[in-house]
Backbone bond lengths (Angstrom), bond angles and torsions (degrees), N, CA, C in turn:
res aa  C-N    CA-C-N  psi(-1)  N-CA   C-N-CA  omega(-1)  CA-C   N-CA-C  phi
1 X - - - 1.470 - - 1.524 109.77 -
2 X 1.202 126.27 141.18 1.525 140.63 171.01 0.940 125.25 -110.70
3 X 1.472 158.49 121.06 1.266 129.75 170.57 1.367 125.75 -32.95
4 X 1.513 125.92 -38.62 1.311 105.55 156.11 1.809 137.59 -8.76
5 X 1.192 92.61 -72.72 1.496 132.96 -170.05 1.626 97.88 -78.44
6 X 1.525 127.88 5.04 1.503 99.81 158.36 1.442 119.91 -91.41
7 X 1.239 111.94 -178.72 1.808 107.28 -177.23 1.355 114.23 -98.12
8 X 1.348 114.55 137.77 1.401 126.58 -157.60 1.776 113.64 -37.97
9 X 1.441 110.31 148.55 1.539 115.26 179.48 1.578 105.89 -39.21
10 X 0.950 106.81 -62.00 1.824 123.57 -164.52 1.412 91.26 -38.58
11 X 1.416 118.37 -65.82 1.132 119.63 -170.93 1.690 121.81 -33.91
12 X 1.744 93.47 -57.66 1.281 108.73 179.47 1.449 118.64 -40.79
13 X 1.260 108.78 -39.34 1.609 128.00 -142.56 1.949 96.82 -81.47
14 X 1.513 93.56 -36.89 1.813 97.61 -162.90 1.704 82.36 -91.69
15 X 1.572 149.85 -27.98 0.829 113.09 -165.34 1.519 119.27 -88.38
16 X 1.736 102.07 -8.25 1.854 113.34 173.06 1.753 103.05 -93.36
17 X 1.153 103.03 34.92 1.483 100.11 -171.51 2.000 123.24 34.37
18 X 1.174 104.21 28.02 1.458 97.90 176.75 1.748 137.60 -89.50
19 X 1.368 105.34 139.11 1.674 100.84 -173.49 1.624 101.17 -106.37
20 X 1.247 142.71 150.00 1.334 121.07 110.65 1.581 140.99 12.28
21 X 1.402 111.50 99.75 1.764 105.11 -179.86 1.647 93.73 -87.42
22 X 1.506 108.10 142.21 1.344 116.28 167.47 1.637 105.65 -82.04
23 X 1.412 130.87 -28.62 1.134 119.33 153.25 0.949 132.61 -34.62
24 X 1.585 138.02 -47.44 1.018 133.51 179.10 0.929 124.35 -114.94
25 X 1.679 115.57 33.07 1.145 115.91 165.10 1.184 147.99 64.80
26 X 1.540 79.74 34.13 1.770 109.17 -177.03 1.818 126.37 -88.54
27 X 1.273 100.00 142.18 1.294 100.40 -176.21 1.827 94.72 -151.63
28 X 1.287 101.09 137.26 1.490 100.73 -160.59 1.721 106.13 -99.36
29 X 1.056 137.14 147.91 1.356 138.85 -169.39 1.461 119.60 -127.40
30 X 1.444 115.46 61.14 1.421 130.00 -155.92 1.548 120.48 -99.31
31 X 1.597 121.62 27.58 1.825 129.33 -169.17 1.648 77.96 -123.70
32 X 1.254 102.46 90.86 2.234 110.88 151.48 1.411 102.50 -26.19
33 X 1.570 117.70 -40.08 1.305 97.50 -159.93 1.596 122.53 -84.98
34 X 1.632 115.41 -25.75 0.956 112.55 145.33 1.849 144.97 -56.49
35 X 1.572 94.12 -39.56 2.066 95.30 173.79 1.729 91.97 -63.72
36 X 1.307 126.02 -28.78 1.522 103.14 -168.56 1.341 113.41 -73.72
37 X 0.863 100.17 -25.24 2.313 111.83 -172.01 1.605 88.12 -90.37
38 X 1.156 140.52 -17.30 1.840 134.17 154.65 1.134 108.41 -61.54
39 X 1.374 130.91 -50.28 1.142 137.49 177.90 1.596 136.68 -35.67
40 X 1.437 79.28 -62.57 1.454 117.08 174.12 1.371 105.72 -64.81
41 X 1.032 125.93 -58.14 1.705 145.48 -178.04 2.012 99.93 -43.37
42 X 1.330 94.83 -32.70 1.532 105.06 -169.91 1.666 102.64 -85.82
43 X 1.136 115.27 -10.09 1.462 103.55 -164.63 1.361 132.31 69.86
44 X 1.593 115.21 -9.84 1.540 97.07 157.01 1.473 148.09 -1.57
45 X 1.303 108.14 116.60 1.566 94.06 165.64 1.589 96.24 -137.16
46 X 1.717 89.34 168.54 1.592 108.42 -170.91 1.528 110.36 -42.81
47 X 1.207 140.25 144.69 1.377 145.18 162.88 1.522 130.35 90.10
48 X 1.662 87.56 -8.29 1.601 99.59 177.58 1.399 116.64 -82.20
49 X 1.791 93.72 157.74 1.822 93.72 -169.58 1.781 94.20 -78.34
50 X 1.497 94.96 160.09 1.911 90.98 167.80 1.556 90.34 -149.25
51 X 1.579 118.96 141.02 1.347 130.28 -166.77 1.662 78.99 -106.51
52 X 1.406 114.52 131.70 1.897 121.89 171.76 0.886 85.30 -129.10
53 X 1.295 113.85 121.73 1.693 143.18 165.25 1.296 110.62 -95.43
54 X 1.715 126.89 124.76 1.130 127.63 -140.23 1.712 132.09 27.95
55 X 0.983 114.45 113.05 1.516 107.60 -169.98 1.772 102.51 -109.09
56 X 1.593 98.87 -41.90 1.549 98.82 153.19 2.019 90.62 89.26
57 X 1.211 119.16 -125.26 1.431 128.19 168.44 1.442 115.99 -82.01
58 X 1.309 126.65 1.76 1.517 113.16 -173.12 1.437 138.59 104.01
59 X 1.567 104.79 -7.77 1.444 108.81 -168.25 1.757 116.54 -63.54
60 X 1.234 84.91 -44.73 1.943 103.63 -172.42 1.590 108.58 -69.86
61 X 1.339 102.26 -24.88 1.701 121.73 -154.68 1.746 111.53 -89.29
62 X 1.805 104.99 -39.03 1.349 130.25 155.42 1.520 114.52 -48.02
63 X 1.725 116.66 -59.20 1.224 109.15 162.62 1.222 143.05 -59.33
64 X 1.206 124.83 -21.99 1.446 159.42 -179.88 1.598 90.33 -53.72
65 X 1.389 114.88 -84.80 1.543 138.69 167.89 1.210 96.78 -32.90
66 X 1.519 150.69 -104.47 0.733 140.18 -103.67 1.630 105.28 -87.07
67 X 1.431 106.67 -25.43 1.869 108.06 153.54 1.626 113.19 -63.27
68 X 1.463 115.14 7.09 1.622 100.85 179.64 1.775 127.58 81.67
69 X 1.410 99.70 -0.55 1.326 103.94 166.44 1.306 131.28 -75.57
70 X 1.455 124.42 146.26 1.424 129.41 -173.49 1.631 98.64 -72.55
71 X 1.485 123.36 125.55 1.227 104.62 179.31 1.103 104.69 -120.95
72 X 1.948 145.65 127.43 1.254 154.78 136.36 1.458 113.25 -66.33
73 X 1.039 100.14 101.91 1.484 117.13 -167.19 2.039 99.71 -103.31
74 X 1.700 109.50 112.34 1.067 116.79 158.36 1.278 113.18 -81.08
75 X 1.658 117.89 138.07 1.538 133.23 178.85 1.566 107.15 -139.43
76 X 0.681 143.98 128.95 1.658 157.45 118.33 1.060 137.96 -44.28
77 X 1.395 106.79 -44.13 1.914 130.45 175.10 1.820 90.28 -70.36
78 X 1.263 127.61 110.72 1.101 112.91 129.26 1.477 152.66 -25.27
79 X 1.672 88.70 -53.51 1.740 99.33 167.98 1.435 147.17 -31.01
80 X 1.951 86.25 -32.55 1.399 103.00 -177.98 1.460 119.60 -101.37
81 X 1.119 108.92 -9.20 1.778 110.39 168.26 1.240 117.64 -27.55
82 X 1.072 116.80 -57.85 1.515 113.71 -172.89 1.502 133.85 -75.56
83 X 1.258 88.22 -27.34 1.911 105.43 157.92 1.439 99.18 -53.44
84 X 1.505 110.97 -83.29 1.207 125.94 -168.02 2.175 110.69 -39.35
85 X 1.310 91.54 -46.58 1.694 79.19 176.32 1.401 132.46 -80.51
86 X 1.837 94.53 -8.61 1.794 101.15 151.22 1.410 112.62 -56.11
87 X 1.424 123.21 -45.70 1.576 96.41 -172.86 0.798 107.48 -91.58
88 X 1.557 149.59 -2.92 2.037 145.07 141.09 1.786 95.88 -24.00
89 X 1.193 111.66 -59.28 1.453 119.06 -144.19 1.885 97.96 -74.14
90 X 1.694 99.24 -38.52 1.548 94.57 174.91 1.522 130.10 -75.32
91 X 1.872 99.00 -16.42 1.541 114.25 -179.17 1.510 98.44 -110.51
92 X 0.924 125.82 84.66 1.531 113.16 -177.63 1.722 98.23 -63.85
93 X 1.341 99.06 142.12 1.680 112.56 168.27 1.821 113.66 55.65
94 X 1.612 112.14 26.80 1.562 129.02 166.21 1.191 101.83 -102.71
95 X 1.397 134.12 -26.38 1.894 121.65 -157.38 1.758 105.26 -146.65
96 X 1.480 103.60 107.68 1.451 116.43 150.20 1.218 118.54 -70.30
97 X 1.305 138.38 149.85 1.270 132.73 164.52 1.486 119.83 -121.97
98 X 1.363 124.20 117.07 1.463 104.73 -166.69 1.602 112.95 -128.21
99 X 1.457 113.59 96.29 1.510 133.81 -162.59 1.715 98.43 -58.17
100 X 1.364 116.41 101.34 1.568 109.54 174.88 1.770 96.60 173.83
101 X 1.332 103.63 165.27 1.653 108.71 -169.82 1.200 90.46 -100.30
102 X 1.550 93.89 145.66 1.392 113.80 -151.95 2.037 99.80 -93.08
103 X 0.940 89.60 13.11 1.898 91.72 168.07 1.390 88.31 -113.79
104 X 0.787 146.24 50.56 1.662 130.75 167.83 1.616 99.77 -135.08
105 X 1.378 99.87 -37.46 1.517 124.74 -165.23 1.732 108.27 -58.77
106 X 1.837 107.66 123.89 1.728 102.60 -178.68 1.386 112.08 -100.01
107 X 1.643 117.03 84.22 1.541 111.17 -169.27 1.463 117.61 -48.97
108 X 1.335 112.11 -14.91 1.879 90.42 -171.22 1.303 100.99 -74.04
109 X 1.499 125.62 -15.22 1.696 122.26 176.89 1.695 102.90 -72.40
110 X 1.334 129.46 -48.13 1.114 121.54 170.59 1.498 109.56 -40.00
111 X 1.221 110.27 -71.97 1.932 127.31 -148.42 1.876 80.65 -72.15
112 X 0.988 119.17 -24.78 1.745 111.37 -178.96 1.632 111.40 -14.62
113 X 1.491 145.15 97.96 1.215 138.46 146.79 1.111 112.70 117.62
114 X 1.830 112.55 -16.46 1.622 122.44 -172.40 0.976 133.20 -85.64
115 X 1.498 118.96 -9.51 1.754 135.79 160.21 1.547 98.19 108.54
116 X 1.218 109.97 -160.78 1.666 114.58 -160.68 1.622 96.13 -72.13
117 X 1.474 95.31 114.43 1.838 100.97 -178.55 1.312 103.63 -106.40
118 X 1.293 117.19 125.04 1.572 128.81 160.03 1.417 122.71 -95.85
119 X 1.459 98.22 165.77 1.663 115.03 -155.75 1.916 106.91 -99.85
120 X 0.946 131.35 102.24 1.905 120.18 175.89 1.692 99.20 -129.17
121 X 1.326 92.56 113.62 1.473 108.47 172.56 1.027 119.37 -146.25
122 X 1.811 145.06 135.71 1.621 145.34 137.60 1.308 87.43 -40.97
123 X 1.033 143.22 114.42 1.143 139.05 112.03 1.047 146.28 10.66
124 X 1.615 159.00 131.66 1.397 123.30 163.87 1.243 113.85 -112.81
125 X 1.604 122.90 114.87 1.534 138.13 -157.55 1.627 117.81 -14.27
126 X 1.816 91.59 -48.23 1.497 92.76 -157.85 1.819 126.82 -81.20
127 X 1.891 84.23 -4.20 1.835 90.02 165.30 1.277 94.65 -167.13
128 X 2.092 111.23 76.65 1.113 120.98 146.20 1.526 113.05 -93.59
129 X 1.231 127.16 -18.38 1.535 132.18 158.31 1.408 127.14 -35.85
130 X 1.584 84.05 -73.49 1.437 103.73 166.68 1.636 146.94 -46.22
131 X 1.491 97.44 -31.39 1.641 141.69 158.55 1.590 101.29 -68.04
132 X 0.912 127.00 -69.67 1.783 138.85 -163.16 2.047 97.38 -44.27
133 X 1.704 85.99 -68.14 1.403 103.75 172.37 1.763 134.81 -39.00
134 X 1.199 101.47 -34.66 1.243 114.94 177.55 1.402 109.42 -86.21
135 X 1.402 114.65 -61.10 1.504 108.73 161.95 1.412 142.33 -24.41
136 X 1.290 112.27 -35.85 1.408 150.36 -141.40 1.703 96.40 -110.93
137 X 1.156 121.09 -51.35 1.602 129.75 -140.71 1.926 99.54 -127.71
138 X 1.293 112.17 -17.25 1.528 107.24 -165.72 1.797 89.94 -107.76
139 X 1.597 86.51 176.81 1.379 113.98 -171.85 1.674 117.84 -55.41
140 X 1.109 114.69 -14.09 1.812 111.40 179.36 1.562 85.58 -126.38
141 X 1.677 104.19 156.03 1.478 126.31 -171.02 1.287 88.48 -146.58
142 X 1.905 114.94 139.11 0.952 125.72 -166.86 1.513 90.98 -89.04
143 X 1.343 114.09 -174.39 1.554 130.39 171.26 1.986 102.53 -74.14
144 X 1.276 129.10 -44.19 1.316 160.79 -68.92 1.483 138.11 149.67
145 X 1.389 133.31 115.34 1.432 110.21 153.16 1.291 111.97 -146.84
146 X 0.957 152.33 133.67 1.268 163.62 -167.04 1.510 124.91 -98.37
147 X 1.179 142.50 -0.78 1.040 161.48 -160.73 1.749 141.66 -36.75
148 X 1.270 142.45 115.22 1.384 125.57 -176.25 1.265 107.08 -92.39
149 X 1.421 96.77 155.80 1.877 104.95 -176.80 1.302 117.69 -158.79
150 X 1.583 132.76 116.30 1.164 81.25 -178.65 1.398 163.83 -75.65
151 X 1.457 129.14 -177.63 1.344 108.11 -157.90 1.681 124.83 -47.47
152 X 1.443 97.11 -38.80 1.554 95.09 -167.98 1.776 119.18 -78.79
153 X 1.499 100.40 0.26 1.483 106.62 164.69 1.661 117.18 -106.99
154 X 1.683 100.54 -12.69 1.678 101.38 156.32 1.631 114.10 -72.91
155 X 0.929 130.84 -3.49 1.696 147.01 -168.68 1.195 95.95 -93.82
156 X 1.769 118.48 -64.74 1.234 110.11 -171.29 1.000 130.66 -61.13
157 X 1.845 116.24 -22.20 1.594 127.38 -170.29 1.950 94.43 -83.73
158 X 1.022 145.75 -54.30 1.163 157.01 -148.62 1.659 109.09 -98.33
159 X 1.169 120.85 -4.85 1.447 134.20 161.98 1.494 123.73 -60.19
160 X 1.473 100.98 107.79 1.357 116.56 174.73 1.670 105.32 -74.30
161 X 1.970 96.94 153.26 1.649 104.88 165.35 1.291 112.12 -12.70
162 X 1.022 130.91 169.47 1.740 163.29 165.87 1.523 97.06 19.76
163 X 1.430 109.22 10.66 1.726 95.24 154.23 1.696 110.99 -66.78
164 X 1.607 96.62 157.09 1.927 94.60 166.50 1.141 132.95 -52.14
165 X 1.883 95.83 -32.90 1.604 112.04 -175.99 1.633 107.58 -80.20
166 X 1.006 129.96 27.92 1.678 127.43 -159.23 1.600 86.78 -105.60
167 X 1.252 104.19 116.38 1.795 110.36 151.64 1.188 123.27 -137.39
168 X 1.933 96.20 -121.85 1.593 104.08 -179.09 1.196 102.67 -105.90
169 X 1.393 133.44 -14.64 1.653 132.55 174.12 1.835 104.86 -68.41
170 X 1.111 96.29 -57.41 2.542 105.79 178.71 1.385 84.39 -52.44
171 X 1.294 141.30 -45.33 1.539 116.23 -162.84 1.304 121.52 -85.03
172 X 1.574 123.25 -33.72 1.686 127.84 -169.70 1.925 88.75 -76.98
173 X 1.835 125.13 -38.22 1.071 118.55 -164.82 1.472 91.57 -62.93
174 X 1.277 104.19 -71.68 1.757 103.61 -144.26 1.888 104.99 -79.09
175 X 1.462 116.54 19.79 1.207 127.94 174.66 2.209 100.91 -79.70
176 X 1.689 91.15 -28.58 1.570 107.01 -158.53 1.613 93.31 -107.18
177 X 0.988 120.31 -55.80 1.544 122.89 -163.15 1.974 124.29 -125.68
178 X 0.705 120.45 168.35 2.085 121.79 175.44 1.716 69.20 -94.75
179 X 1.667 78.66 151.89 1.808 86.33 176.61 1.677 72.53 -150.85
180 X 1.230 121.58 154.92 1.702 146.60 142.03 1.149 117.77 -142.24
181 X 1.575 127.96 171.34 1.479 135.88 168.26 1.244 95.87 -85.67
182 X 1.543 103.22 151.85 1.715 95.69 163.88 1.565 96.48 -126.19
183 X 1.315 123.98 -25.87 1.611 119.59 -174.43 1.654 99.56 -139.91
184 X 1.624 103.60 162.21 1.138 118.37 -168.47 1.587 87.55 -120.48
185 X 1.219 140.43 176.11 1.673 156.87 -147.61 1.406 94.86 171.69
186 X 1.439 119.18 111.16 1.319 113.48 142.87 1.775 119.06 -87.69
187 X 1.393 114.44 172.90 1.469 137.40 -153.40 1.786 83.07 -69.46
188 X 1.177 125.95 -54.99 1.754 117.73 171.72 1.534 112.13 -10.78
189 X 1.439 121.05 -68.07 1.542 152.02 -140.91 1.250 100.83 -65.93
190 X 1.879 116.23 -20.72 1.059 96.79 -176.79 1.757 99.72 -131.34
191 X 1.689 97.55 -171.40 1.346 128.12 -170.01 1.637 119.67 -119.53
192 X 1.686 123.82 88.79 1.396 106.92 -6.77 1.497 112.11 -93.59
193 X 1.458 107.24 -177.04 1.443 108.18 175.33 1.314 127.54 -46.22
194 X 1.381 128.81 118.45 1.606 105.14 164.14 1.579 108.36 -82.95
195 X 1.668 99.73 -170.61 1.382 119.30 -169.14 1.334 135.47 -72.29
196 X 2.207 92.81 -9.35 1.554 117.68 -161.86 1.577 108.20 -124.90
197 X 1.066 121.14 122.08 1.493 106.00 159.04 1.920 118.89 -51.35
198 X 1.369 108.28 151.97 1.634 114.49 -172.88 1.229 99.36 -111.89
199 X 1.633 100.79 -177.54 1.793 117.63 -170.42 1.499 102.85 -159.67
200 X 1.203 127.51 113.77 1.298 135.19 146.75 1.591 126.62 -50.83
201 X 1.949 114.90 100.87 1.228 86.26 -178.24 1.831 108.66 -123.01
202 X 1.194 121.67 150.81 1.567 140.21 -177.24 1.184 98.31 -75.10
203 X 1.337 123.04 118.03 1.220 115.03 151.93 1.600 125.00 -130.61
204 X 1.350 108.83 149.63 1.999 91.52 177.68 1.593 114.55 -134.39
205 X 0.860 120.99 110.55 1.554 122.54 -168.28 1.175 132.40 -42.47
206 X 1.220 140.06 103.24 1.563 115.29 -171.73 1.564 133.26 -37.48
207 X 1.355 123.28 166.34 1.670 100.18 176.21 1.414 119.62 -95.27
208 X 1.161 92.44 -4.86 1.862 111.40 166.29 1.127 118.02 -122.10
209 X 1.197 107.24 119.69 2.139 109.57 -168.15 1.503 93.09 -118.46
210 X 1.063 116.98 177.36 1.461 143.18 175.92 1.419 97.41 -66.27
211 X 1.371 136.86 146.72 1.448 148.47 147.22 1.145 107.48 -17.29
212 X 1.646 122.82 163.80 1.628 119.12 151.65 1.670 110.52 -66.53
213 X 1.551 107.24 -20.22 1.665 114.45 -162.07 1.605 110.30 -82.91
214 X 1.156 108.76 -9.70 1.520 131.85 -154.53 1.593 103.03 -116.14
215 X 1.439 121.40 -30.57 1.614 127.95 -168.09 1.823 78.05 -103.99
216 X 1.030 141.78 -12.61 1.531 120.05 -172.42 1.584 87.80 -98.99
217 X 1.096 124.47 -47.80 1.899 131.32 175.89 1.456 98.83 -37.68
218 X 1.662 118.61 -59.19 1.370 120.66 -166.45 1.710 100.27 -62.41
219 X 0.805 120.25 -76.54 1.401 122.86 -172.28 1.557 106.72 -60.29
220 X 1.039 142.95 44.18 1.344 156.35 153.31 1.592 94.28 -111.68
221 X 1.614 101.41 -59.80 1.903 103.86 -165.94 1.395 102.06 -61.53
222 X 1.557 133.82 -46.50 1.058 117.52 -161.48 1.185 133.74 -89.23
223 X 2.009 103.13 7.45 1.847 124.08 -159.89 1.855 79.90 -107.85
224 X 1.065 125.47 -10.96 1.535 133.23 175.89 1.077 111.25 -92.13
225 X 1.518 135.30 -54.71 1.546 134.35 -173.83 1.678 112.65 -76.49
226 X 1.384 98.94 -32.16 1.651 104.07 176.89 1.291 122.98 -105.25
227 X 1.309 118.33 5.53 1.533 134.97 149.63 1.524 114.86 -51.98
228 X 1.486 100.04 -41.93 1.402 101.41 -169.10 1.991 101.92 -119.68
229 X 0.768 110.78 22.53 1.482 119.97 -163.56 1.648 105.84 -25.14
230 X 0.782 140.56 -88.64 1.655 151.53 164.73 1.627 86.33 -15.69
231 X 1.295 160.73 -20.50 1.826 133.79 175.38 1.950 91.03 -107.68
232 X 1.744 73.98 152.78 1.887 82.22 172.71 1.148 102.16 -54.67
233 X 1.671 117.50 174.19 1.441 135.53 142.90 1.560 120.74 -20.93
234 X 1.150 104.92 -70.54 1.560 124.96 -173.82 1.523 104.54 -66.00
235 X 1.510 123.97 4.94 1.704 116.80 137.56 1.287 109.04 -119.52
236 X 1.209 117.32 -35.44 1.912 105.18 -179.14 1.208 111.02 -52.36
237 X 1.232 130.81 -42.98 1.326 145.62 175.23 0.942 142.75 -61.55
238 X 1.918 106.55 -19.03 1.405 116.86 -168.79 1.557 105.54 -34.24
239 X 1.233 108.82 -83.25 1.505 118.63 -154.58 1.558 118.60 -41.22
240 X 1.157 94.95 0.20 1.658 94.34 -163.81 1.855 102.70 -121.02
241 X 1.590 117.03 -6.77 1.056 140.50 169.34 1.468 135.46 135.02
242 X 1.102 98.81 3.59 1.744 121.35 155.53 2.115 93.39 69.05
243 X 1.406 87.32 -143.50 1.500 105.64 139.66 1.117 128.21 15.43
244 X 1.654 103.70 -111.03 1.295 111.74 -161.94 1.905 103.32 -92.16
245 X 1.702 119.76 24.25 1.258 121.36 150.36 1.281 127.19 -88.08
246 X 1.453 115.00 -9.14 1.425 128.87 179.74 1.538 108.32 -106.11
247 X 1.215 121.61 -7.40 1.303 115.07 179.56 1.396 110.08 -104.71
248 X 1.161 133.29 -12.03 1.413 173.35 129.61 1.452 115.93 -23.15
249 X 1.402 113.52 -56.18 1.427 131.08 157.64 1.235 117.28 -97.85
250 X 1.740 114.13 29.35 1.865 101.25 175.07 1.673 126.54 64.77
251 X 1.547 100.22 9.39 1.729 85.43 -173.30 1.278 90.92 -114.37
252 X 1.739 108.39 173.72 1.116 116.03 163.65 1.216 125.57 -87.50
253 X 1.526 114.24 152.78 1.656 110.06 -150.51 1.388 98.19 -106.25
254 X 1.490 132.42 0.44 1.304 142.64 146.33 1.743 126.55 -70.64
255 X 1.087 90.41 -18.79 1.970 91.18 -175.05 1.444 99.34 -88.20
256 X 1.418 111.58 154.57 1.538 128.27 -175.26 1.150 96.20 -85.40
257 X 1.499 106.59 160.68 1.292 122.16 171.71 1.955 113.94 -45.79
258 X 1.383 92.02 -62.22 1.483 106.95 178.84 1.638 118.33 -36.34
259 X 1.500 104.32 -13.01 1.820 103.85 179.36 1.624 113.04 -112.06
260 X 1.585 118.83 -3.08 1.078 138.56 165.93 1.529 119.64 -48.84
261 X 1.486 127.06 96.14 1.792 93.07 175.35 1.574 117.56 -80.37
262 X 1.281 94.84 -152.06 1.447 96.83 172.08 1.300 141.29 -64.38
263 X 1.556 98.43 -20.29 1.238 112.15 -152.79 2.124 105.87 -101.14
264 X 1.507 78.23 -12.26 1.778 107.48 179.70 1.645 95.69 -85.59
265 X 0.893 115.99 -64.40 1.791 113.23 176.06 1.351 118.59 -44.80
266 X 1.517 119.40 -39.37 1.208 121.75 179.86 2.054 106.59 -60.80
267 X 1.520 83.64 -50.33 1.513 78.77 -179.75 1.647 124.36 -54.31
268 X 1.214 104.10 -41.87 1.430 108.25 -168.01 1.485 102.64 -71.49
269 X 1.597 130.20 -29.55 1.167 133.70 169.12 1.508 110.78 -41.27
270 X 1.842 111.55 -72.81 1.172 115.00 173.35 1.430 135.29 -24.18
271 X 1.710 116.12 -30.94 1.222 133.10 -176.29 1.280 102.80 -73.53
272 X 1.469 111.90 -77.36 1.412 128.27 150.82 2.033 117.16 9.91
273 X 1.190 89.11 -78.62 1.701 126.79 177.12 1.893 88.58 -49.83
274 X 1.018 111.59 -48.15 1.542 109.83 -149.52 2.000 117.08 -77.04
275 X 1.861 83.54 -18.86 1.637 115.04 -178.92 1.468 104.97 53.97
276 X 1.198 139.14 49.45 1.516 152.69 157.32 1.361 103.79 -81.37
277 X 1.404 144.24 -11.00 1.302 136.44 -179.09 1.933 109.42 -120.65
278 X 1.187 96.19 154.08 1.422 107.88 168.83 1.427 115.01 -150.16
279 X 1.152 118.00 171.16 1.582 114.88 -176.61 1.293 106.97 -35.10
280 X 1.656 106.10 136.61 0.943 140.25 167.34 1.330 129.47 -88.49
């Protein structure tokens, strides 16, 4: 038997009687032909580890395999164990399965020994943020991540300056990693539909990121400047040094956050980071 040769998800799904929990933010991803063009989109190659966060019934996880990737598959849902260890049984030595929530989860113990491990997951809406963030900002960095979201929070991560979508999510991401969309998913694509169209987004981490001391500075500066987005600097900022924290970091203490790039946040972080300011 191959994964090839098992019988379609759907199938699986009506004969274990399983639905989708809206609790957890499930949305099922069951057209091969789409997880394979994700796949692909990810750059996979044969033998590499890939951490799939929620795999759910298998759709994304099937494709994963059938390019030859090692897959450690995080699950939570019980339900799906047994799907999932049908395709263990058809891929012998392709699929770990590791029953636990995937914010709890310490990937460098997973990826431990296996070489540059990348990230391909649907997501599940209600803490793909939260997931992104950790990835992004903590002590292990994937090779990679490939990720679904939906669209209007793939917008927010991939949002250039004086776009609408420009905040504090476009700045901690692309402070850490190149992020783009590579595919769009409408609500059809999946099982069942949600309410939002989705977005596949690529991302790859830089090999030099900001400090841990420097990504906690940033996300102080930018939960301050975009808290108040609509006042200059020199009030969003007060508390953190108004004024003479923006002149300090070269910016202007009249421009909104929203005209700040990245490379302006970093600075003002650094200041931040450096604790030379106090109320202003």
């Amino acid at each position: 038997m191959t994964v090839l040769s098992l019988p379609p998800i759907r199938d699986a799904l009506t004969e274990h009687g399983l639905l989708a929990k809206k609790s957890f933010g499930q949305h099922f991803l069951l057209d091969l032909n789409i997880t394979r063009k994700i796949v692909r989109l990810a750059g996979i190659s044969e033998g590499q580890t890939v951490i799939e966060v929620g795999p759910g019934p298998g759709g994304l996880t099937r494709a994963l395999m059938e390019a030859g990737a090692k897959v450690i598959a995080v699950e939570m849902d019980p339900r799906f164990v047994p799907l999932l260890e049908a395709l263990g049984t058809a891929a012998p030595g392709l699929l770990e399965i590791i029953r636990n929530d995937a914010l709890k989860v310490q990937e460098a113990d997973l990826a431990e020994g296996r070489g540059p491990t990348a990230i391909v997951a649907n997501l599940p809406y209600n803490v793909g943020t939260a997931l992104l963030l950790k990835w992004l900002t903590g002590p292990w960095q994937p090779v990679s991540m490939t990720l679904m979201f939906q669209k209007e929070v793939a917008e927010r991560i991939t949002a250039q300056v004086g776009d609408d979508a420009y905040g504090r999510l476009a700045v901690v991401v692309q402070a850490t990693a190149e992020a783009r969309i590579v595919m769009d998913l409408p609500a059809r694509a999946f099982t069942p539909p949600p309410k939002v169209t989705s977005a596949v987004v690529h991302l790859v981490p830089f090999s030099q990121r900001p400090d841990p001391g420097l990504l906690s500075a940033l996300e102080k500066t930018t939960q301050a400047a975009f808290g108040q987005r609509r006042k200059m600097l020199r009030s969003s900022l007060k508390t953190l040094g108004g004024t003479a924290l923006c002149e300090a970091a070269g910016i202007d203490p009249d421009a909104r956050a929203e005209t700040v790039d990245i490379k302006g946040f970093l600075a003002l972080a650094r200041q931040v980071q450096s604790g030379s300011f106090s109320k202003a």
